[in-house]
C-alpha positions in Angstrom: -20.9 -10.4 16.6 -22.0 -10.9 20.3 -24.5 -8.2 21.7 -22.8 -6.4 23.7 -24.3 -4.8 27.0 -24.6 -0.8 26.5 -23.4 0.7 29.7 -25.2 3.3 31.5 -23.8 6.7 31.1 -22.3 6.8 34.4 -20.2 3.4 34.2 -17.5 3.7 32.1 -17.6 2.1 28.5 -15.3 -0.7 27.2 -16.2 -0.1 24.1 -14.6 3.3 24.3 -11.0 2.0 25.6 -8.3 2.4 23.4 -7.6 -1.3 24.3 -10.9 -2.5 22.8 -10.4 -0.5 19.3 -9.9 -2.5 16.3 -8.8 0.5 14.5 -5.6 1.3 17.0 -3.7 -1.3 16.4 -4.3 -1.6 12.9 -3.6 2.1 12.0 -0.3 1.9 14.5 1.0 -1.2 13.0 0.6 -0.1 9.8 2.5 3.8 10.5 5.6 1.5 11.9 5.6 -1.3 9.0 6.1 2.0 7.0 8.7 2.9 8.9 11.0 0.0 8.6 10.1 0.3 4.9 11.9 3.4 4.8 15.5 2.7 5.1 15.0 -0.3 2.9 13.1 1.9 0.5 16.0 4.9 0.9 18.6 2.8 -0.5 16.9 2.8 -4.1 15.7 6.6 -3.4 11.5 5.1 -3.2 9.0 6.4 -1.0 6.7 3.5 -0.1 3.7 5.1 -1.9 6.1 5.0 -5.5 7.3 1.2 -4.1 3.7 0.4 -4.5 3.4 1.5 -7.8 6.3 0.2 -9.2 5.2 -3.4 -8.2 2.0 -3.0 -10.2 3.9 -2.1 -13.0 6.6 -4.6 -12.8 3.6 -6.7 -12.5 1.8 -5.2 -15.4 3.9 -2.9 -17.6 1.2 -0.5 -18.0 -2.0 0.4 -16.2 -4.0 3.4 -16.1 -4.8 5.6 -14.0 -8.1 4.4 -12.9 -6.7 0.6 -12.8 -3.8 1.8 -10.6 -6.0 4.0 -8.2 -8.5 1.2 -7.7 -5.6 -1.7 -6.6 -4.2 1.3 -4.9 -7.2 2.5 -2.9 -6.1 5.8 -3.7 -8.0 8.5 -5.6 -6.4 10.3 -8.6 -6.0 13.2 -6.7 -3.2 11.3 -4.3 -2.3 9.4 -7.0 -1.8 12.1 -10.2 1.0 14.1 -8.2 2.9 10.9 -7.1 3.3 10.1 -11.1 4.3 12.9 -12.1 7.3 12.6 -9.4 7.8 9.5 -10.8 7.8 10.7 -14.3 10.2 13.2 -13.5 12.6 10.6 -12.2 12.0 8.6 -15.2 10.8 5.7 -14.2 7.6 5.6 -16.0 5.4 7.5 -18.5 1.8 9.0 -18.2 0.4 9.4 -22.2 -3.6 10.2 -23.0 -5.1 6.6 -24.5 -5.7 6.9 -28.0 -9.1 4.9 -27.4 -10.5 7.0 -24.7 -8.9 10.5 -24.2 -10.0 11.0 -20.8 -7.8 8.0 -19.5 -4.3 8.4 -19.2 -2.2 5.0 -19.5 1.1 4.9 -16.9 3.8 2.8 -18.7 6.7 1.5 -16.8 10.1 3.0 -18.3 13.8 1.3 -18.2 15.0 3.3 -15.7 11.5 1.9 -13.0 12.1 -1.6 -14.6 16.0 -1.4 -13.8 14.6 -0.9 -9.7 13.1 -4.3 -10.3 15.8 -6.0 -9.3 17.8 -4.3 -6.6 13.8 -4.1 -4.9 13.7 -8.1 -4.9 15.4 -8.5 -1.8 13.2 -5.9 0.3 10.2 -8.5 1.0 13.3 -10.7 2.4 14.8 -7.8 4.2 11.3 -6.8 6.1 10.4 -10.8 7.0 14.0 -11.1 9.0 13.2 -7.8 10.6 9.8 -8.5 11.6 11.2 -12.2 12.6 7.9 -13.9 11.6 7.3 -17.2 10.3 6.5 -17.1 6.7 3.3 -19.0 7.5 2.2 -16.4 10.1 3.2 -13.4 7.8 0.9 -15.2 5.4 -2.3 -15.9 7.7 -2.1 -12.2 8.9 -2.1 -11.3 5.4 -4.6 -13.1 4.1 -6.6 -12.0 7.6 -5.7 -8.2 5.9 -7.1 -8.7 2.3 -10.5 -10.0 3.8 -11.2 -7.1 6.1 -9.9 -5.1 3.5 -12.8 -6.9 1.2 -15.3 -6.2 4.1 -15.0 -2.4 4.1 -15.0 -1.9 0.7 
């Protein structure tokens, strides 16, 4: 990164426009791409946090805890009360592993795998509304993971 001249305290700042922020935009665009997850997400009675989930585990079947949290970026305190929703709807399970007590395995249940389907046209649904190029979704995405990577 360029140095950048510090402004005296009387001029005012650049780096202190809302204009100049990195985090702005980023935080902004990611409260509305949530938002038009929502009706797409209504329709199968998901929040986007229990969307997120559910792809692990029709990825994986079963994950634990920790394993879920860390793709997640969420702690288990965000994370524990979300499953336990999900549990009550019965689309997955939370059981102690038998190897290591302390862990708890999440294991994906009929009723999550039978969302599977229904959920596969959502990442179609969200391209047309965002009218992007697949190979511009896919650069900004990839742009995404490795900032992502950088902060962690």
């Amino acid at each position: 990164m360029p140095d950048l001249p510090i402004p005296s305290t009387d001029a005012p700042n650049p780096l202190l426009q809302l204009e100049n922020q990195l985090c702005f935009p980023l935080y902004a665009a990611s409260r509305m791409l949530t938002k038009a997850y929502q009706p797409l997400l209504q329709e199968l009675d998901l929040t986007y946090p229990q969307y997120l989930v559910l792809l692990l585990l029709w990825e994986h079947e079963e994950l634990t805890v920790k394993a879920l949290g860390e793709s997640l970026l969420l702690d288990s305190g965000t994370l524990t009360p979300l499953l336990k929703r999900m549990e009550q709807k019965q689309w997955l399970s939370r059981r102690r592993d038998p190897r290591d007590e302390r862990s708890v395995i999440i294991g994906l249940l009929p009723a999550g795998a039978a969302l599977r389907q229904p959920a596969c046209r959502i990442p179609e649904q969200l391209l047309a509304r965002l009218n992007m190029p697949l190979a511009e979704f896919e650069a900004l995405r990839t742009q995404l993971n490795q900032l992502l990577i950088r902060l962690q």
